[in-house]
N, C-alpha and C positions, 0 to 999 in steps of 0.2 A: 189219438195222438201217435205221432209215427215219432220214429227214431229221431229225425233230422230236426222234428219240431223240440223234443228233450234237449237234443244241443242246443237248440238255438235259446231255450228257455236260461239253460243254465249258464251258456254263454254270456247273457243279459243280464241274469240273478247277480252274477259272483265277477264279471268285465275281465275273463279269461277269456283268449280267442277263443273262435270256434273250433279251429283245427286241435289244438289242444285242447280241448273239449270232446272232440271226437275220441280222439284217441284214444281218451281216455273212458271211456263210455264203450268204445269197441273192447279194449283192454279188460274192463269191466264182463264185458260178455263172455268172452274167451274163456277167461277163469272160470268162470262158475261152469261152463260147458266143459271144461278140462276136469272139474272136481266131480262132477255129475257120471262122466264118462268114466271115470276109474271107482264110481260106486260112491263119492265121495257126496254127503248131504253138504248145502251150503244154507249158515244161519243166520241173520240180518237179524237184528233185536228192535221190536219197532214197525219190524218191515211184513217179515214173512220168512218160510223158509223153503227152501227149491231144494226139493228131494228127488227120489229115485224109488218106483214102486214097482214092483214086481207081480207081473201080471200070470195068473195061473194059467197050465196050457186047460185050452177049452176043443168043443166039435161047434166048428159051425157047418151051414146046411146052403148051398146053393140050387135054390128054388125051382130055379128057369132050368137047371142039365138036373137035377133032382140025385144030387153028390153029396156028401160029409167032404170034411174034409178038418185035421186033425191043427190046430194053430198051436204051436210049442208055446209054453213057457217064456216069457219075455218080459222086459226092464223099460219103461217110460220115466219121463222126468215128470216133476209134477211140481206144483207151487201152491204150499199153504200159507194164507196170510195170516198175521199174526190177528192175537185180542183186538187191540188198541187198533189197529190198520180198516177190522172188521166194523167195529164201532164207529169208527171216522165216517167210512162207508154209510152206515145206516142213516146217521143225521141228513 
């Protein structure tokens, strides 16, 4: 399911335009990429929660030139679903 199929779903579900739909669904993104970026966890109850994990620095090894090379310390976002979301999932 892409983006565009989400508006149009909820556009249909709730007989809000689409554009206001959009919007708000893009709006929706932003935020949670704004809270992510300043470290900030974001928690949906029901849903899941989109955190920020921090990756230890590691040596990885490039095979083919036969090099190390040192990858720092770094921050990914990450998305844990919740119980209830997992559960839904399994049936």
């Amino acid at each position: 399911m892409t983006k565009a199929d989400i508006v149009n779903e909820i556009a249909k579900e709730t007989g809000i335009d689409r554009l206001t739909v959009l919007n708000a669904v893009e709006s929706f993104m932003d935020n949670v990429k704004k809270s992510l970026v300043k470290g900030e966890n974001v928690y949906l109850r029901g849903f899941g929660s989109f955190i920020v994990k921090t990756r230890a620095q590691k040596t990885a090894r490039n095979i083919s030139k036969k090099t190390t090379i040192i990858i720092p310390e770094h921050k990914i976002p990450s998305f844990k679903p919740s119980k209830t979301f997992v559960g839904d999932v399994k049936k």
